[in-house]
DRENKOL-339498 format. One line per field, with one value per residue: residue number from 1; residue in one letter; x, y, z of N, C-alpha, C, O in turn. Coordinates in steps of 0.05 Angstrom, whole numbers, plus 5000, padded with zeros to 4 digits. Example, Ala and Ser with C-alpha at 12.3 -4.5 7.8 and 13.67 -1.06 7.14 Angstrom:
// DRENKOL-339498
k	1, 2
r	a, s
n_x	5264, 5257
n_y	4886, 4955
n_z	5156, 5142
ca_x	5246, 5273
ca_y	4910, 4979
ca_z	5156, 5143
c_x	5264, 5258
c_y	4934, 5001
c_z	5156, 5157
o_x	5285, 5268
o_y	4934, 5023
o_z	5169, 5161
***
This chain:
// DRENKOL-339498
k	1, 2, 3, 4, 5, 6, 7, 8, 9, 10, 11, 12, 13, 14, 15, 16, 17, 18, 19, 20, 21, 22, 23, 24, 25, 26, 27, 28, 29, 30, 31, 32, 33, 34, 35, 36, 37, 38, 39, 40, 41, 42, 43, 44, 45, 46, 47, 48, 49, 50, 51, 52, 53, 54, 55, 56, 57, 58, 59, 60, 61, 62, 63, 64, 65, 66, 67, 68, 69, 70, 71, 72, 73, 74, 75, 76, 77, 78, 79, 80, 81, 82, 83, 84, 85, 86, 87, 88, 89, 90, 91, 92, 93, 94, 95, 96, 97, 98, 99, 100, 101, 102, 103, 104, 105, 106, 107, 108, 109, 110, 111, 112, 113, 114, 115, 116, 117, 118, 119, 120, 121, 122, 123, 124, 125, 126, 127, 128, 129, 130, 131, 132, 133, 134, 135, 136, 137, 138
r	x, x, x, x, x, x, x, x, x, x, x, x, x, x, x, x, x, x, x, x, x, x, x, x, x, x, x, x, x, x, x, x, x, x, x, x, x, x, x, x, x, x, x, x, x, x, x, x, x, x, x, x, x, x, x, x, x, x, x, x, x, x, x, x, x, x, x, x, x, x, x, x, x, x, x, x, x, x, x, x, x, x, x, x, x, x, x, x, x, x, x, x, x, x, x, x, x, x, x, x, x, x, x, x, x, x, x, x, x, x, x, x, x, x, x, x, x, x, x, x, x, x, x, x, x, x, x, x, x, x, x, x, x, x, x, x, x, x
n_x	5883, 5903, 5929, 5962, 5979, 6002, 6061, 6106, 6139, 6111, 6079, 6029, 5961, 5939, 5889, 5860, 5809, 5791, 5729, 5691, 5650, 5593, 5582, 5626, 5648, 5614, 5618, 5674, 5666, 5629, 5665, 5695, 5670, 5663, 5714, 5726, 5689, 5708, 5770, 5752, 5737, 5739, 5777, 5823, 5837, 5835, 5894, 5884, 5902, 5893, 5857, 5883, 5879, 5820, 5808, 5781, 5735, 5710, 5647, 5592, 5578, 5626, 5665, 5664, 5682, 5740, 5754, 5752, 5793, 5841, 5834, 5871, 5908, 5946, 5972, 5996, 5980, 5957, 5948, 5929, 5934, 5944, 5993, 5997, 5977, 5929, 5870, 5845, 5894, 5931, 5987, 6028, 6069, 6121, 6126, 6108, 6055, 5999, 5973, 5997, 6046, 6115, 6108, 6125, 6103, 6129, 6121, 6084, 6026, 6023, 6023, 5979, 5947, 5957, 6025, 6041, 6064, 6105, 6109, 6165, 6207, 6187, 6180, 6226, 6246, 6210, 6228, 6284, 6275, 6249, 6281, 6333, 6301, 6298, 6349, 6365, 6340, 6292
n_y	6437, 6383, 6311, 6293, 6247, 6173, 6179, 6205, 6246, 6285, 6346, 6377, 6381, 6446, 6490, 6540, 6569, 6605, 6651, 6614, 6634, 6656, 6720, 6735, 6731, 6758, 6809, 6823, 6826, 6867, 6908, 6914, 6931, 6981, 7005, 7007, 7056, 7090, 7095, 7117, 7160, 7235, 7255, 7222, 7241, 7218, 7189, 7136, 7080, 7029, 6975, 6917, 6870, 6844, 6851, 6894, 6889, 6847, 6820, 6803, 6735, 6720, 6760, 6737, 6696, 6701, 6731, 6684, 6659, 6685, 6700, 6717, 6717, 6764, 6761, 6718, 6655, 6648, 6611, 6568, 6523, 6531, 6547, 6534, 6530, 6508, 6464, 6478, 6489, 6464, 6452, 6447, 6480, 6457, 6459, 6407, 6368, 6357, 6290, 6267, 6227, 6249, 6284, 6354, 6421, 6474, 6531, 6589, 6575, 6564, 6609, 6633, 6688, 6738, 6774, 6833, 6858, 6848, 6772, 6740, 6750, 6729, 6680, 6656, 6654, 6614, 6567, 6566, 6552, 6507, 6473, 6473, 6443, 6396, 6373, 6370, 6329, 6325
n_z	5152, 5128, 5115, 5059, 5029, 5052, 5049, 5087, 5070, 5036, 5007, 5066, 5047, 5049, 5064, 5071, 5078, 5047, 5027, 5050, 5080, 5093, 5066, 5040, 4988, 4967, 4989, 4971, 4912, 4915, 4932, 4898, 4863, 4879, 4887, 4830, 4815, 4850, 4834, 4778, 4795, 4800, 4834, 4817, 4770, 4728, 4712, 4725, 4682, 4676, 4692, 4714, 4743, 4771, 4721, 4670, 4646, 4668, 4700, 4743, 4749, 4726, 4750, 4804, 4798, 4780, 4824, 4860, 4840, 4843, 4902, 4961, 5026, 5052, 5106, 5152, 5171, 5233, 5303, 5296, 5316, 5375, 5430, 5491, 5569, 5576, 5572, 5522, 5491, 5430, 5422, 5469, 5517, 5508, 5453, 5434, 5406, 5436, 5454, 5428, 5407, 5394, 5361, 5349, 5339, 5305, 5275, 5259, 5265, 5321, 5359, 5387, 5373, 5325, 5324, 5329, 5299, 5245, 5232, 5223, 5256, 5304, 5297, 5277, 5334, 5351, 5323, 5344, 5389, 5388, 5366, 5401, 5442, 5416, 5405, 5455, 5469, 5500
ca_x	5907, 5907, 5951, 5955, 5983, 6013, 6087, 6111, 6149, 6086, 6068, 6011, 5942, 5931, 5865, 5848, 5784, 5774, 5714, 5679, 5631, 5576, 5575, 5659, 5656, 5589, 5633, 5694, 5653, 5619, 5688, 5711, 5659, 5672, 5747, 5723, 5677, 5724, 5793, 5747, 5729, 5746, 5800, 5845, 5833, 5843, 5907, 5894, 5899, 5874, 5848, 5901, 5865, 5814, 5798, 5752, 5712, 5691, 5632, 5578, 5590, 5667, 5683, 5663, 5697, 5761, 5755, 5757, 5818, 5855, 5834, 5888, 5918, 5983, 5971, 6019, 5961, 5971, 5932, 5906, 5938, 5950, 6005, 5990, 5980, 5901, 5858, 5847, 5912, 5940, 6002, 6040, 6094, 6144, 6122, 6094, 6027, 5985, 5959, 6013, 6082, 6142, 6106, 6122, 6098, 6139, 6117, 6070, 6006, 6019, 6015, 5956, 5940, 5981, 6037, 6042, 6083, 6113, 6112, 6187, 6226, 6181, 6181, 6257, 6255, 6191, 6242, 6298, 6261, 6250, 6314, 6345, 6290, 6305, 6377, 6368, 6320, 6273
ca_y	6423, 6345, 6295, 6289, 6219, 6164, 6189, 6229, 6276, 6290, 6371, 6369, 6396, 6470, 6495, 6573, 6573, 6638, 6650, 6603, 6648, 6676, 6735, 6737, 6736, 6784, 6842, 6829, 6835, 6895, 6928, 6918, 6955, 7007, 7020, 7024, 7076, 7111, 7099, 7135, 7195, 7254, 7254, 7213, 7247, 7201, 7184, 7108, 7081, 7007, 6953, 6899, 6847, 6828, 6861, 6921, 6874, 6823, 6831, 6781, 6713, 6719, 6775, 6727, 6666, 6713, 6733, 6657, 6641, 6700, 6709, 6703, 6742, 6767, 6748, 6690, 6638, 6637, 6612, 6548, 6494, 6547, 6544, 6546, 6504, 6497, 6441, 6482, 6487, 6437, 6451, 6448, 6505, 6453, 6446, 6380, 6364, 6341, 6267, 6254, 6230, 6250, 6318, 6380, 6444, 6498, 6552, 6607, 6565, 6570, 6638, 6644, 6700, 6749, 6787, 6875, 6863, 6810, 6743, 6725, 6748, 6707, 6647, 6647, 6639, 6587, 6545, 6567, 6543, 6480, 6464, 6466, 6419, 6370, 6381, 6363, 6300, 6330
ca_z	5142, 5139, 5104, 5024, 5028, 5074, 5049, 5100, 5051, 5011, 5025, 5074, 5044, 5063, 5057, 5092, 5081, 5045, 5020, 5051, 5106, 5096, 5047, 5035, 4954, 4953, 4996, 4953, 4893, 4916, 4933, 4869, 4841, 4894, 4876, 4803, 4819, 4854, 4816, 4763, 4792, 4790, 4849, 4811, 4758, 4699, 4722, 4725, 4647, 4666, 4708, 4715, 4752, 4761, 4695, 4674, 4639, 4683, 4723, 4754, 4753, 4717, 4766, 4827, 4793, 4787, 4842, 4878, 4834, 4863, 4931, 4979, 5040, 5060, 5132, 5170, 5185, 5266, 5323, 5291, 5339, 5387, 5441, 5522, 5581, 5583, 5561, 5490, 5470, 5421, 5438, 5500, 5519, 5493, 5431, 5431, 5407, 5460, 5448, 5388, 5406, 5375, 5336, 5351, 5320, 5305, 5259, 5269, 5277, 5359, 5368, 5402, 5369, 5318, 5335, 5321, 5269, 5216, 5247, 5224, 5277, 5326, 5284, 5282, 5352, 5369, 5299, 5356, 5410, 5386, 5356, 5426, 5451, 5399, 5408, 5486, 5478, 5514
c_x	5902, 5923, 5946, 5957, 6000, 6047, 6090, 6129, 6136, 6082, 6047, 5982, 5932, 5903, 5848, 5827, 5772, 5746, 5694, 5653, 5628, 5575, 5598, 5659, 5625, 5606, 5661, 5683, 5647, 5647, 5696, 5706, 5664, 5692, 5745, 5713, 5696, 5755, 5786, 5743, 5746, 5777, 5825, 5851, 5847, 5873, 5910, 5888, 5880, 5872, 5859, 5892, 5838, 5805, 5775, 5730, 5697, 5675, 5609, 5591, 5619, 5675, 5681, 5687, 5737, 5768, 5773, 5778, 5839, 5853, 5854, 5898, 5944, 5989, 5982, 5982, 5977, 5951, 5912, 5911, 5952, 5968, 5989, 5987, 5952, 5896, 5844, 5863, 5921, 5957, 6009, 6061, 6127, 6142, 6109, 6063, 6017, 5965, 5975, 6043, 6096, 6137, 6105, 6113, 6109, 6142, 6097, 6039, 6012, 6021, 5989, 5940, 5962, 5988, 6029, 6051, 6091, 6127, 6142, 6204, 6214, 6173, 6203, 6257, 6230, 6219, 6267, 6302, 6264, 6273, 6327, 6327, 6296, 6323, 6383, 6352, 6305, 6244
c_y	6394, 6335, 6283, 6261, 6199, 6178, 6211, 6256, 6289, 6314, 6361, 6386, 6418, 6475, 6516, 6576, 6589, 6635, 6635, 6612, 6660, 6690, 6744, 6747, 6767, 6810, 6839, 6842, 6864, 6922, 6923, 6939, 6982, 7022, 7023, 7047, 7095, 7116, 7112, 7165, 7211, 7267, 7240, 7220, 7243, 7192, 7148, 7096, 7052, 6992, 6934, 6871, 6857, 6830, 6877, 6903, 6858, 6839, 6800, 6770, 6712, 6743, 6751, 6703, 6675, 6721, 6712, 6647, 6652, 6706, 6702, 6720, 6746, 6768, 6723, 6677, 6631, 6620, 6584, 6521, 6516, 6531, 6551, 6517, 6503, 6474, 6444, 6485, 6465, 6438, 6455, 6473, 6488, 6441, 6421, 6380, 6342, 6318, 6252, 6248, 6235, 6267, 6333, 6402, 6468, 6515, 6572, 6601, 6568, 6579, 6644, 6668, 6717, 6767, 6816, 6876, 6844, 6790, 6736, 6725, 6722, 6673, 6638, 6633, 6617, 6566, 6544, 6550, 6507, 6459, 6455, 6445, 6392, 6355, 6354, 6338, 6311, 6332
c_z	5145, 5106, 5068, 5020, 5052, 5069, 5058, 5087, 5030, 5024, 5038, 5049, 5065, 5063, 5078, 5093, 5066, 5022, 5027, 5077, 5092, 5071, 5036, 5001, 4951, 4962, 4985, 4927, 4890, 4926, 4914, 4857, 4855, 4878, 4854, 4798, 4834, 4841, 4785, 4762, 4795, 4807, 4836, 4778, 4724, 4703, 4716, 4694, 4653, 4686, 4710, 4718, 4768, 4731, 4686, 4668, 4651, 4709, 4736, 4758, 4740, 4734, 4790, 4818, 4799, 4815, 4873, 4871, 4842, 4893, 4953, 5002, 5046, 5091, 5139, 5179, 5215, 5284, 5308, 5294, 5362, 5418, 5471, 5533, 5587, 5567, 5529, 5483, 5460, 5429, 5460, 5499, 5507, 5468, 5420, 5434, 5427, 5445, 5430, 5402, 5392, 5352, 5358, 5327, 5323, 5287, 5271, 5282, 5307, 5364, 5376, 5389, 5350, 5326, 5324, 5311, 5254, 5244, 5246, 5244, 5309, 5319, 5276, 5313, 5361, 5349, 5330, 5384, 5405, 5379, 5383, 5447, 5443, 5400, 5433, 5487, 5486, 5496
o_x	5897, 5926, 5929, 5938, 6011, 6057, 6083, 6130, 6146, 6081, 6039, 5990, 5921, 5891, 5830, 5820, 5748, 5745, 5675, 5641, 5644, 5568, 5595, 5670, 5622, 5609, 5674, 5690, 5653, 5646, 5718, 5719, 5670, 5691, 5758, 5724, 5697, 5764, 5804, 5743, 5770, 5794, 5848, 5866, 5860, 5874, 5930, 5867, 5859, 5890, 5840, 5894, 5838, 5796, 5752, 5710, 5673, 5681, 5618, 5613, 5634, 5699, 5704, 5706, 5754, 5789, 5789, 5788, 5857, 5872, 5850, 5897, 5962, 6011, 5972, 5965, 5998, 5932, 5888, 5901, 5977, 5961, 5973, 5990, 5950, 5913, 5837, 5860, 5922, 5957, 5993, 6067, 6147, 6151, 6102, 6050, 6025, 5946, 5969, 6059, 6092, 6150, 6091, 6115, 6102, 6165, 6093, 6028, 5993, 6026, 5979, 5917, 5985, 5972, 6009, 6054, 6080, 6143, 6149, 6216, 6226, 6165, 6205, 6265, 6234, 6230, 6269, 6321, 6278, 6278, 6332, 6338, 6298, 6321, 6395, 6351, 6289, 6223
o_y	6383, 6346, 6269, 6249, 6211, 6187, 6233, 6280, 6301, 6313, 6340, 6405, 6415, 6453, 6511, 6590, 6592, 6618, 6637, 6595, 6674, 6677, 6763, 6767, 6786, 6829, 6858, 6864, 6880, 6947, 6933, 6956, 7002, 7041, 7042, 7062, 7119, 7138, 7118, 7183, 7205, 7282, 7246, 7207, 7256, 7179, 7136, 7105, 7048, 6997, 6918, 6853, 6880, 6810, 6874, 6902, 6855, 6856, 6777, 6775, 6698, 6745, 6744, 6695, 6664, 6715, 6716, 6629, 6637, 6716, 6680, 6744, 6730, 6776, 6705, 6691, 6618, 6615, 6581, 6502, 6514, 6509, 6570, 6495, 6495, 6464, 6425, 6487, 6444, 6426, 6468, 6482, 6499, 6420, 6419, 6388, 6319, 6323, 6231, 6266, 6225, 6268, 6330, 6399, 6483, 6519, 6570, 6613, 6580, 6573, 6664, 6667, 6713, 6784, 6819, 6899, 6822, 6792, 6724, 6705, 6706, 6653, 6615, 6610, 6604, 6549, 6521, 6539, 6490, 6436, 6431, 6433, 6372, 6331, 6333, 6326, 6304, 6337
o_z	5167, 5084, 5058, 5009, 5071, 5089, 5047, 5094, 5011, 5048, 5029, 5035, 5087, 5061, 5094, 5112, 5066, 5004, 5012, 5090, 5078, 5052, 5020, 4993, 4937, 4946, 4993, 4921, 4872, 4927, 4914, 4846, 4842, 4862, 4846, 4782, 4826, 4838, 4769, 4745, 4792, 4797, 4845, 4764, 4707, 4682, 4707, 4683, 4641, 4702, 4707, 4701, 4777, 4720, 4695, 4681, 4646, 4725, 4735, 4769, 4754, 4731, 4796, 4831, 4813, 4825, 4891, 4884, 4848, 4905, 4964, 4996, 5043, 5098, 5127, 5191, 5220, 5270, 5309, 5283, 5363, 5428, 5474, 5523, 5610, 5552, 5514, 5458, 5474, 5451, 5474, 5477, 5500, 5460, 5397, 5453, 5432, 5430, 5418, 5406, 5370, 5332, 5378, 5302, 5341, 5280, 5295, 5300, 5315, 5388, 5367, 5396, 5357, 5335, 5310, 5303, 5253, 5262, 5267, 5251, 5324, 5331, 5268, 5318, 5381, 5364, 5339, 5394, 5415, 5386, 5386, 5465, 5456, 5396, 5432, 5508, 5469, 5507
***
């Protein structure tokens, strides 16, 4: 993540990474062709009429390219200014980025790691959390 422009109400630039390790688009690729090979056979037995996305047609280089223009996850990005009191966490237990005055972070990035189930209920309360810090001056 880093900063699109000096105006602080400008979205920030995201940027997950995907695809960018290693062999990521070759084992998507190669599961594509999988699930074609098997959404044909004989277990589903004709059953599926068509290929939606990325499209029956595309293969090589236009399946990979499709591929990179869809790729996305349905995963909460967590754990990537992670919360605690050691000398790797960015954050602090009160929210406040260590080294930065006057930011806090409060969304799912400081989860340390992700939760057992959908992030929202525990990203109500870190938003909760912080709210009452803010609240209090502290």
């Amino acid at each position: 993540m880093r900063l699109a422009a000096a105006d602080p109400a400008a979205p920030p630039l995201i940027d997950f990474g995907f695809l960018d390790v290693g062999d990521d688009l070759e084992v998507l690729a190669e599961g594509t062709e999988m699930i074609r090979e098997i959404m044909a056979g004989a277990a589903f037995g004709g059953t599926v009429e068509e290929e939606v996305h990325p499209g029956a047609g595309l293969r090589g280089r236009e399946l990979r390219d499709a591929i990179r223009n869809r790729a996305t996850s349905v995963y909460h990005g967590v754990g990537t200014c992670r919360m605690g009191g050691d000398d790797r966490a960015v954050v602090g237990p009160d929210l406040r980025v260590r080294g930065i005055d006057g930011l806090r972070v409060a969304d799912a990035s400081i989860m340390p790691s992700i939760t057992g189930g959908n992030t929202n209920a525990p990203c109500y309360m870190i938003g909760e959390k912080a709210a009452e810090a803010v609240l209090a001056g502290s």
